[in-house]
DRENDO-1510 file (C-alpha; in Angstrom, 1 decimal, always signed):
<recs>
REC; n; res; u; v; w
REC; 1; UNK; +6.1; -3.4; +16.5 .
REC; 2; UNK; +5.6; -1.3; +12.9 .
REC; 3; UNK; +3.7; +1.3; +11.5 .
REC; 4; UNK; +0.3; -0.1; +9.6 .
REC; 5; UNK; -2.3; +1.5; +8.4 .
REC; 6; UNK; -5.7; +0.4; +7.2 .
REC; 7; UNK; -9.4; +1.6; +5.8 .
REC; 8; UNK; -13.3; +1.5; +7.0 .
REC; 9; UNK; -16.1; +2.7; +4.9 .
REC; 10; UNK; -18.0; +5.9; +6.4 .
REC; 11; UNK; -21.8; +4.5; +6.5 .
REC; 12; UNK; -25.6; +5.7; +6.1 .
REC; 13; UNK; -28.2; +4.1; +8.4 .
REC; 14; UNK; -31.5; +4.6; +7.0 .
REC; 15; UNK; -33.5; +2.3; +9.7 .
REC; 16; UNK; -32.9; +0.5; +13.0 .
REC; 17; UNK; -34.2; -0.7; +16.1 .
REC; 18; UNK; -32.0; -0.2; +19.3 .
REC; 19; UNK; -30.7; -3.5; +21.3 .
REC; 20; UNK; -28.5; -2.6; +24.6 .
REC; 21; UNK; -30.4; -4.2; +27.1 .
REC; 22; UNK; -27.3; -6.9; +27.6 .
REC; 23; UNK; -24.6; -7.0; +29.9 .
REC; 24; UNK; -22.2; -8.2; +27.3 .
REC; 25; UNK; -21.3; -5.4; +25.1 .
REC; 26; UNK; -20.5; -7.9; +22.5 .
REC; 27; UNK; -24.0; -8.9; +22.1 .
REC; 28; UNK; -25.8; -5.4; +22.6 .
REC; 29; UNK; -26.2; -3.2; +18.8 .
REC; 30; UNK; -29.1; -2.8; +16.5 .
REC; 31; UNK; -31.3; -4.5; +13.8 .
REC; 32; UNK; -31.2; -2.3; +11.0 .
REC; 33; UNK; -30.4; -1.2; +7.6 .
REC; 34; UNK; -27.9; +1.0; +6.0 .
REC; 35; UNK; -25.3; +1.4; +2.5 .
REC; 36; UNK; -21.7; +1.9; +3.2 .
REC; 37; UNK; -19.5; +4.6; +1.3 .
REC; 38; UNK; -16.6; +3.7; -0.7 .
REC; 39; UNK; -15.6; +7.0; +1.2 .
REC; 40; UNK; -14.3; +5.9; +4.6 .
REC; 41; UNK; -11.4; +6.6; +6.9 .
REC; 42; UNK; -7.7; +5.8; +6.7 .
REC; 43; UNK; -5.7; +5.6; +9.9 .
REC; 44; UNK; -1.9; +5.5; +10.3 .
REC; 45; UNK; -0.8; +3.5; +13.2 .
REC; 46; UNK; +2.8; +4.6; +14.2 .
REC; 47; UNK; +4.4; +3.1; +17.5 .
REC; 48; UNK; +8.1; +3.2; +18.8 .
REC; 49; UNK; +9.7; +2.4; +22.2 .
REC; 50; UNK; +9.7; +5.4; +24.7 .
REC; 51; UNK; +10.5; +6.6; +28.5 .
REC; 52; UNK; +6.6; +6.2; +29.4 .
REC; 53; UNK; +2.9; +5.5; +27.1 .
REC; 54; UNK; +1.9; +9.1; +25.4 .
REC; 55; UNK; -1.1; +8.7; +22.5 .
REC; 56; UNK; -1.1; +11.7; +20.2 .
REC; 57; UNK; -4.0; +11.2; +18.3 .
REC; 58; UNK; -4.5; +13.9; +14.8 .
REC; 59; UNK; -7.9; +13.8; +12.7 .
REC; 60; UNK; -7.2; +15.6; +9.5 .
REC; 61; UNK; -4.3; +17.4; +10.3 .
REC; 62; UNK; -5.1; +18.4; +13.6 .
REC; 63; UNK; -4.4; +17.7; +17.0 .
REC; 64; UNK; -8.1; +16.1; +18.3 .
REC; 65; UNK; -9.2; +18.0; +21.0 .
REC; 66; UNK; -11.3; +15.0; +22.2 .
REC; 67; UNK; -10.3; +11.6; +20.8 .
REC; 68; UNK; -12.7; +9.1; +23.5 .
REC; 69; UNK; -13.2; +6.5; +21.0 .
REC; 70; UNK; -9.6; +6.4; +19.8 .
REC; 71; UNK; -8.6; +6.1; +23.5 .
REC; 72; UNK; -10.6; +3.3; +24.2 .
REC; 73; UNK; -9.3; +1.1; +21.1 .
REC; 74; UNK; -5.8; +1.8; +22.2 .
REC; 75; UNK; -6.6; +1.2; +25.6 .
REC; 76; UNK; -8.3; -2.4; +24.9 .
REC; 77; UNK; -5.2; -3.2; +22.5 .
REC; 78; UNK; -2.6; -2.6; +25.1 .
REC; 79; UNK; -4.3; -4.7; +27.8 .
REC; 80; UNK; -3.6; -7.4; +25.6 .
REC; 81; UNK; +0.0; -6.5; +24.8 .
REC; 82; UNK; +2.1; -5.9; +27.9 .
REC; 83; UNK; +5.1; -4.6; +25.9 .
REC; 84; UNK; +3.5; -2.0; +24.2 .
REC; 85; UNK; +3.0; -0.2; +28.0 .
REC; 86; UNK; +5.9; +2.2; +27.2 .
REC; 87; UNK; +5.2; +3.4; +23.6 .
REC; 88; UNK; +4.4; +6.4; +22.0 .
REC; 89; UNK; +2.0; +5.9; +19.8 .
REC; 90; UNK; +0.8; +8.5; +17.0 .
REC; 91; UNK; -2.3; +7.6; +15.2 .
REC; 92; UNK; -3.7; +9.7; +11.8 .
REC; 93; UNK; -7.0; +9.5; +10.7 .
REC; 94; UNK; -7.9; +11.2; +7.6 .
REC; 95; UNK; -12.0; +11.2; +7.3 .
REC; 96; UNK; -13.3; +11.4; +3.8 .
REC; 97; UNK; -16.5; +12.3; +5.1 .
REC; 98; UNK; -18.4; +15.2; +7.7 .
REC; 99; UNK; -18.0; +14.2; +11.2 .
REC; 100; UNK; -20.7; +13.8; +12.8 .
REC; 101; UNK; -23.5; +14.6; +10.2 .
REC; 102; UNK; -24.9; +10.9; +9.8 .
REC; 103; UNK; -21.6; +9.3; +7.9 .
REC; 104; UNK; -20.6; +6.8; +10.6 .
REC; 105; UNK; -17.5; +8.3; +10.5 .
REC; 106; UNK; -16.8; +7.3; +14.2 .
REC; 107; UNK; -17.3; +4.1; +13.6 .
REC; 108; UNK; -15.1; +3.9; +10.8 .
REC; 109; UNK; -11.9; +5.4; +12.9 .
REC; 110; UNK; -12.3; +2.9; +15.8 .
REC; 111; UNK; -12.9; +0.1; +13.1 .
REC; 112; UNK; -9.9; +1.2; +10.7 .
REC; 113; UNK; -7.3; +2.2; +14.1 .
REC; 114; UNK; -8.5; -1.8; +15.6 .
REC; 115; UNK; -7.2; -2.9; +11.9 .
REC; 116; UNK; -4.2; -0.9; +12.2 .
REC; 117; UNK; -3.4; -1.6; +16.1 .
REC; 118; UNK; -3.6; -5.2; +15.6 .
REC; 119; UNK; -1.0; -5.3; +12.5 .
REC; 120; UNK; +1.4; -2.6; +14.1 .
REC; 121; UNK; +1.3; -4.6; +17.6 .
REC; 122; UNK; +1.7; -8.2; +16.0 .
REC; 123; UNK; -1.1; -9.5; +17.7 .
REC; 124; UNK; -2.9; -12.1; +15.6 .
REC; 125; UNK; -6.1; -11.0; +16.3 .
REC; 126; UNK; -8.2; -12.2; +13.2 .
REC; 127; UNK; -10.3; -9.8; +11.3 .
REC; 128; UNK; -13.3; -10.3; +13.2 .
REC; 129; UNK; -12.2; -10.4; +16.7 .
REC; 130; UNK; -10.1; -6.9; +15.8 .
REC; 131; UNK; -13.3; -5.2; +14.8 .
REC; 132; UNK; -15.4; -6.6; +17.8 .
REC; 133; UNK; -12.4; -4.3; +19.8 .
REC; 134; UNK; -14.2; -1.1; +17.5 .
REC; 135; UNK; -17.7; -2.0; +18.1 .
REC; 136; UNK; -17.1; -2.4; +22.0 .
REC; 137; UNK; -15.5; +1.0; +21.7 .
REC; 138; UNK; -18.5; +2.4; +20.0 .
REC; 139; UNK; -20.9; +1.3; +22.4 .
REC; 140; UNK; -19.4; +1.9; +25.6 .
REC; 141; UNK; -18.6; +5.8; +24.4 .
REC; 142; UNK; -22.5; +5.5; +23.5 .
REC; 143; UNK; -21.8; +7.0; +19.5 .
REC; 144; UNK; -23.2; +3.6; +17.8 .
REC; 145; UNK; -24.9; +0.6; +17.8 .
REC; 146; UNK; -24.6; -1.6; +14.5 .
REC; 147; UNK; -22.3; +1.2; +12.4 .
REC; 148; UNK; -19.1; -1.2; +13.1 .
REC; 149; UNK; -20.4; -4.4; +11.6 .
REC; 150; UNK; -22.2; -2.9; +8.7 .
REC; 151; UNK; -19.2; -1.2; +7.8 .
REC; 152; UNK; -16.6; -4.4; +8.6 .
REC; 153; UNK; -18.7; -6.0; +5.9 .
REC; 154; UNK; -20.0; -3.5; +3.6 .
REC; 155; UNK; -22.4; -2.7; +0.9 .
REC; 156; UNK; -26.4; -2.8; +1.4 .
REC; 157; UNK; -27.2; -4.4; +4.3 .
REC; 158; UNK; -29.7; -5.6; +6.7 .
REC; 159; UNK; -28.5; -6.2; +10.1 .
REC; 160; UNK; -31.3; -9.3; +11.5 .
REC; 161; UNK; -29.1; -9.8; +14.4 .
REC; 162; UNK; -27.7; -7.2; +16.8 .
REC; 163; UNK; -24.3; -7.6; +18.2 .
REC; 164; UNK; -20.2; -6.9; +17.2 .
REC; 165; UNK; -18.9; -8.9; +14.0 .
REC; 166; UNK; -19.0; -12.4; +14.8 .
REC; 167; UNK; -21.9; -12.0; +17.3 .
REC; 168; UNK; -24.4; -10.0; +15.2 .
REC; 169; UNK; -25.8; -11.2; +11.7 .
REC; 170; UNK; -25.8; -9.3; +8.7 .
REC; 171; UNK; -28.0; -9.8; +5.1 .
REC; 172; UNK; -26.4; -8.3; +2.1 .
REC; 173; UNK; -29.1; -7.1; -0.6 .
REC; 174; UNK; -28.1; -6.9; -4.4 .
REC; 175; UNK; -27.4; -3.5; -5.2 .
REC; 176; UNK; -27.4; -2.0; -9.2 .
REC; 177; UNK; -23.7; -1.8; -10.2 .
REC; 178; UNK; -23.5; +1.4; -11.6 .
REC; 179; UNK; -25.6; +3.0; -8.2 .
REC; 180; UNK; -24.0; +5.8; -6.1 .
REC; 181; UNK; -25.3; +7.8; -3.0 .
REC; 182; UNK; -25.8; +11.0; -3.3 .
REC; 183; UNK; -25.5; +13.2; -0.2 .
REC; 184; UNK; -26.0; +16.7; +0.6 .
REC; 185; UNK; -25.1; +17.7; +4.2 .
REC; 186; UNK; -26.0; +20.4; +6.3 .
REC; 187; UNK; -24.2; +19.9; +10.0 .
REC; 188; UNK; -24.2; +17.2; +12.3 .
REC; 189; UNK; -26.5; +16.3; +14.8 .
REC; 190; UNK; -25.4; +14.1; +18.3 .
REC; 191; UNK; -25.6; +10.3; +17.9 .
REC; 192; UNK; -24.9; +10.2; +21.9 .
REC; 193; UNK; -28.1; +12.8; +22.8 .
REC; 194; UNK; -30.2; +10.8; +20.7 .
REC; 195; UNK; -29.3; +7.2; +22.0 .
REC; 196; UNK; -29.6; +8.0; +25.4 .
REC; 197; UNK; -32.8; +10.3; +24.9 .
REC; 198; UNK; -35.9; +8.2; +26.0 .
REC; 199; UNK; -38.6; +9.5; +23.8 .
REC; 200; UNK; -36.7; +9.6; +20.8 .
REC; 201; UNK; -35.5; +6.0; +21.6 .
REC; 202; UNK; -39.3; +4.9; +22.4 .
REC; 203; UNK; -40.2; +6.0; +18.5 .
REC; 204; UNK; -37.0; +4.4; +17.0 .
REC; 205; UNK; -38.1; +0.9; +19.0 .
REC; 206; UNK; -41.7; +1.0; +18.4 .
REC; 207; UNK; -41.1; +1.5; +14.7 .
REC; 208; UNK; -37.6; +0.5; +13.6 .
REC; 209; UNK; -38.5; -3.3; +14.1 .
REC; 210; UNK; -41.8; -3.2; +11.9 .
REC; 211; UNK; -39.8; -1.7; +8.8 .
REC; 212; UNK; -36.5; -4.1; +9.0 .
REC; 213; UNK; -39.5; -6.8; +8.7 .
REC; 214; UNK; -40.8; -5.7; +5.9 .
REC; 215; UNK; -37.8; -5.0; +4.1 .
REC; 216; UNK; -36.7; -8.2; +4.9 .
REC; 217; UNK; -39.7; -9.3; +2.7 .
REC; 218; UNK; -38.9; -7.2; -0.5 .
REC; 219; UNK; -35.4; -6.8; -0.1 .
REC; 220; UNK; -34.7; -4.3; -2.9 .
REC; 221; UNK; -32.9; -0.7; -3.1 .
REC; 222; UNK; -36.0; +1.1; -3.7 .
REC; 223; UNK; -37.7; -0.2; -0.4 .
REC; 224; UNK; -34.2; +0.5; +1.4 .
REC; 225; UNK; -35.1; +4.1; +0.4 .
REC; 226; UNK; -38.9; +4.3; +0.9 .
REC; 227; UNK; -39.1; +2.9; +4.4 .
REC; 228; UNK; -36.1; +4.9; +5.5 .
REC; 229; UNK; -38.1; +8.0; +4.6 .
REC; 230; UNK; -40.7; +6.3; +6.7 .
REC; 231; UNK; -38.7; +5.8; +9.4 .
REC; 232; UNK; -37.4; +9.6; +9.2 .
REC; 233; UNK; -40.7; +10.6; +9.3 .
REC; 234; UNK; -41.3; +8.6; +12.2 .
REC; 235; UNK; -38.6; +9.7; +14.5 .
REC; 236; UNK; -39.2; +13.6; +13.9 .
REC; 237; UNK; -35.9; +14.5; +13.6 .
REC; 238; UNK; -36.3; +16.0; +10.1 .
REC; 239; UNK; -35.0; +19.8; +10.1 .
REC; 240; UNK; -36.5; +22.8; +8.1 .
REC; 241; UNK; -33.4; +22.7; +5.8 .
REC; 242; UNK; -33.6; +18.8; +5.1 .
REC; 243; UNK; -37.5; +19.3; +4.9 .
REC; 244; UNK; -37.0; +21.9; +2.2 .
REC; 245; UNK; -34.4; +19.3; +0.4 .
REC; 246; UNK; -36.9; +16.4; +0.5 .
REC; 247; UNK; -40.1; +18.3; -0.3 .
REC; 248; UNK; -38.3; +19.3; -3.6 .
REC; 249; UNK; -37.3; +15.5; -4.4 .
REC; 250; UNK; -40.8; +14.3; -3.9 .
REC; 251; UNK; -42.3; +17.2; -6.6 .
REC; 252; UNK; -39.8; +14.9; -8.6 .
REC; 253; UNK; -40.6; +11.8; -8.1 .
REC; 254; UNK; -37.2; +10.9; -6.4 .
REC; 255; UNK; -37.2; +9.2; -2.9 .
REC; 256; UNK; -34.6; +10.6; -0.1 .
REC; 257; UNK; -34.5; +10.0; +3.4 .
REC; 258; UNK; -32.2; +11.8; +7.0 .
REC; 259; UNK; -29.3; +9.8; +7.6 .
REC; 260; UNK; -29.4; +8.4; +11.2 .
REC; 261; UNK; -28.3; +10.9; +12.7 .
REC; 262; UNK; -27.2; +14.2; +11.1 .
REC; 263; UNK; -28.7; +16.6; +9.5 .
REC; 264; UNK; -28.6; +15.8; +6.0 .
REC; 265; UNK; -29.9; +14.0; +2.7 .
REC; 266; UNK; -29.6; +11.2; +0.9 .
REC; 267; UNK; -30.4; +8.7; -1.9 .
REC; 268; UNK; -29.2; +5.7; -3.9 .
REC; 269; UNK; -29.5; +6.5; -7.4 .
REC; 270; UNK; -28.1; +5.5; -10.9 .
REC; 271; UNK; -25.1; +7.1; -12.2 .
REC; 272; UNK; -26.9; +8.9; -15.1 .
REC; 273; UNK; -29.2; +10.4; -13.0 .
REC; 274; UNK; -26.8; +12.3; -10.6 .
REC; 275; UNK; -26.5; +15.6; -12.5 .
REC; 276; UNK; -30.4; +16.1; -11.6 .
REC; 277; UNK; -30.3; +15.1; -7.9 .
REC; 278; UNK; -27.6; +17.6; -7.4 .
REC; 279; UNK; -29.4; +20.4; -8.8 .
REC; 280; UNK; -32.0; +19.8; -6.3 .
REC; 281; UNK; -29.3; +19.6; -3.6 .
REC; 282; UNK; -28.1; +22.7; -4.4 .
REC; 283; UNK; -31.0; +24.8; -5.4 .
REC; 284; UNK; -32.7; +23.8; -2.1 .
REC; 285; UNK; -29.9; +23.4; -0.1 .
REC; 286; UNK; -26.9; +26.1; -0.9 .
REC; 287; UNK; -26.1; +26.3; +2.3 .
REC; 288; UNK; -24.7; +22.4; +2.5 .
REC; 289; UNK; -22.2; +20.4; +1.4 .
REC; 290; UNK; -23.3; +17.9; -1.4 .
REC; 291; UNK; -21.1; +14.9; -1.4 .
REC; 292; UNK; -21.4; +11.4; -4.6 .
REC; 293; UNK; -20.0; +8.5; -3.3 .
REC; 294; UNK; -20.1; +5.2; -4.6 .
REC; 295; UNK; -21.2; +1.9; -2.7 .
REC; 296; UNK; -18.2; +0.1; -1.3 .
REC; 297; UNK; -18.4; -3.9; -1.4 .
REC; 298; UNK; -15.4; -4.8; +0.5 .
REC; 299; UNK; -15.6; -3.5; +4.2 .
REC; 300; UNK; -12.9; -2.6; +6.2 .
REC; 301; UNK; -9.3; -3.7; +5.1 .
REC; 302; UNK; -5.5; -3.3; +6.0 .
REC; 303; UNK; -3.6; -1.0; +3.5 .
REC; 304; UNK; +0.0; -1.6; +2.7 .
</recs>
């Protein structure tokens, strides 16, 4: 056993279409589409031999209070590694990105600590079967559906299969290489509360399904961002301080949509046209966090 550490990308789901009906956690997630952040997570895995198992699990510095998903990563790891049964085990994420507000950032922790866990135990799990261990996480602690595959993989994707990495199917769309998302976040709202809400999952079903089709048709950056702002619409989960954001980019002519779910903004735009977006961000939205990130391409990936 060693110390390893590794990275996911936080992630932004603009539109999806919810598929848990199956017994086989492997096989339940969503159809969807999202962008992933080459701001992510990094998690330290550190394990040594002690007296009895203790997991101290730290999120930015600090002790986590509540650290389910983490818990259930570890958990799945040791079953396959009886010697690891008497090991402290510390385990550091540092999260680029607001919890909770729409950023995946969940996903990326259980995705990046699966990375880490299976270096640090000497498993031989490959890539793939690793980050299945994540997305089983994720769906059994009910805090996301496709976030772990999208983000395995990375850049702009459509996900026209739901289900882990290796189960699920995922459609990459080309993606200007000087584009970045801009971001402007105002607090988070509960992924849980709304997966588990009937009528708010009745409108993401009845809709979600039509717009991954058509996207699927014109596959392009500017219909990623026009039929998430439909879908947005849809749901009805659009705040007065993310109303007041968007109303100000349409006067503009600049498409933004929610992030799925938090409350907050966002857009893929050219480089050169940042400076502009952020001055509506901040004019309409003082109270928020405005955050530029640029598209990552590689997905999640062990760190030396």
């Amino acid at each position: 056993m060693k110390d390893a550490m590794a990275f996911a990308p936080c992630h932004i789901t603009g539109v999806f279409q919810i598929f848990d009906e199956s017994a086989d956690a492997l096989c339940i997630g969503s159809k969807g589409a999202g962008v992933s952040l080459n701001l992510g997570a990094k998690t330290s895995v550190r394990i040594k031999k002690g007296n009895g198992y203790r997991l101290r699990v730290n999120i930015n510095n600090h002790v986590a209070n509540s650290a389910q998903i983490s818990e259930h990563v570890v958990d799945a790891f040791l079953s396959r590694c009886v010697g690891a049964a008497n090991s402290e085990i510390t385990v550091e994420h540092q999260v680029e990105a607001p919890i909770g507000a729409g950023f995946g950032t969940s996903g990326a922790a259980a995705l990046g600590l699966a990375l880490a866990l299976n270096e640090a135990l000497g498993l031989e799990l490959s890539r793939i079967e690793a980050a299945q261990l994540a997305h089983v996480a994720e769906v059994e602690c009910k805090t996301g559906l496709g976030t772990v595959i999208a983000e395995t993989f990375g850049g702009l994707e459509i996900r026209v299969k739901p289900g882990a990495p290796g189960v699920g199917e995922i459609k990459c769309l080309p993606i200007p290489e000087n584009a970045v998302v801009a971001c402007h976040v105002f607090g988070p709202l509960s992924t849980r509360k709304f997966l588990t809400d009937r009528e708010t999952r009745s409108r993401i079903n009845r809709f979600g399904g039509e717009l991954v089709n058509e996207l699927l048709e014109a596959p392009t950056t500017i219909n990623f961002m026009r039929l998430s702002r439909q879908f947005a619409e849809h749901v009805g989960l659009i705040t007065q301080n993310v109303r007041g954001v968007l109303n100000a980019a349409d006067k503009v002519g600049v498409v933004c949509s929610m992030p799925m779910f938090g409350e907050s903004v966002f857009t893929i735009t050219d480089e050169e046209n940042v400076e502009g977006i952020l001055q509506i961000f901040q004019e309409h939205g003082s109270t928020g966090q405005t955050i530029v990130s640029k598209v990552n391409h590689g997905g999640a990936r062990l760190l030396q």
